[in-house]
N, C-alpha and C positions, 0 to 999 in steps of 0.2 A: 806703683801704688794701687791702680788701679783693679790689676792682675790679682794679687793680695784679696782686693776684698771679696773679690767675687769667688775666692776660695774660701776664706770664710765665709761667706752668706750659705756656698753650698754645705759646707761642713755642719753651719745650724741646722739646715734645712736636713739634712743626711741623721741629723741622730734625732730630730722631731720624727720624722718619716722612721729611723728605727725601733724606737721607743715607742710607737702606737704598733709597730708590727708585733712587737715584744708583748706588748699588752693584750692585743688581739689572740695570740696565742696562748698567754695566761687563762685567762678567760674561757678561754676554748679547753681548757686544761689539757692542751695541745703541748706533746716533747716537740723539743728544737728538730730532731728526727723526721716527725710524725709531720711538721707544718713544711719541712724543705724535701719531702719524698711529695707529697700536694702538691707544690709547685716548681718539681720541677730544679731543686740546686742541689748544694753538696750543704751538708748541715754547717761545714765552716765558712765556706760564702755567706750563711745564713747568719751565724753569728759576728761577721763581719758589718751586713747591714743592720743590725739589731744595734748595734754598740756604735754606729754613726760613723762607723771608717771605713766604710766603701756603701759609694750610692748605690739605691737599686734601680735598675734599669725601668723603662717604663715598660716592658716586657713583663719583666717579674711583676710590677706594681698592679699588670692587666693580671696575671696570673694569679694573683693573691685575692686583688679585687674578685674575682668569679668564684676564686675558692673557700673565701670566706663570706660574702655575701655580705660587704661590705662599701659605701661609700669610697670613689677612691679621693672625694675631698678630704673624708676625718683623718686621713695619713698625713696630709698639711697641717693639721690645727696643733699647736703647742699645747697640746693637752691632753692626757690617756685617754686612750676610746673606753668608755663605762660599759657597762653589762649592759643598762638599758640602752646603748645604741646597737649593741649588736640585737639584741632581744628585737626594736624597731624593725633592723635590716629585715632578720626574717618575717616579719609579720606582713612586710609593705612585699617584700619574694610571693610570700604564701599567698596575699592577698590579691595579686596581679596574675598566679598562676591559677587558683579557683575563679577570677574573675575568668578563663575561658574555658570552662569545665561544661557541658553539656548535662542534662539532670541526669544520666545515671552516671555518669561521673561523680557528680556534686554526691549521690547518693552515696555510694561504695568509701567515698573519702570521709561521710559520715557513719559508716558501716568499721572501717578502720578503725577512725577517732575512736569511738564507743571504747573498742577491741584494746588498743593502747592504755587508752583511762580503767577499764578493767584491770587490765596486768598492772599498771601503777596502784590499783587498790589490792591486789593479793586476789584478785578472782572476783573480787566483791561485786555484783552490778551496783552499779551506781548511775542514778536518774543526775543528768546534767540539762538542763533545759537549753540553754546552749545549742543540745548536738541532739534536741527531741524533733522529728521531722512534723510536719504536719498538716 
């Protein structure tokens, strides 16, 4: 009896855990291909663990974590990872990685930003105060 539950518990635990992988790759509007050539599996291992019928190693779950830049708590929570916690991830990435940027670093990474927000306008300059140095 024992034996029993703790197979089921893992089997909950197997499709919460696949079921935010699944989501994280929606999101990502990531093919099943595209998210198990990242880390490293065969795309049918992959839809294996998506669908909560074979665990993912804590290997893979390190692997996922670093390549999605993601919490490896929100793969525990019974509940779909949202856009704004991936949106979070990167911000708190980005934020800790400008936090060691030296000024013409800082500079050039404002010199991009600009460049990016340009091409997202069709060429337009566009004044963001944001990214005005001063």
């Amino acid at each position: 009896m024992k034996h029993k539950r703790r197979r089921e518990e893992k089997t909950y635990l197997d499709r919460i855990i696949g079921e935010n992988i699944k989501s994280i790759r929606l999101i990502r509007s990531m093919s099943r291909e595209e998210l198990a050539g990242v880390i490293d599996l065969t795309v049918s291992h992959l839809g294996l663990i998506e669908r909560g019928e074979r665990g993912a190693t804590p290997v893979v779950l390190d692997r996922l974590v670093k390549a999605c830049g993601i919490s490896i708590d929100s793969l525990f929570l019974p509940q779909n990872v949202s856009k704004s916690d991936v949106k979070n991830s990167y911000q708190m990435k980005t934020s800790a990685i400008i936090s060691t940027f030296n000024e013409q670093e800082y500079r050039a990474l404002i010199h991009a930003a600009k460049g990016i927000i340009s091409l997202r306008n069709n060429g337009d300059e566009m004044s963001n105060d944001l990214l005005d140095e001063n």
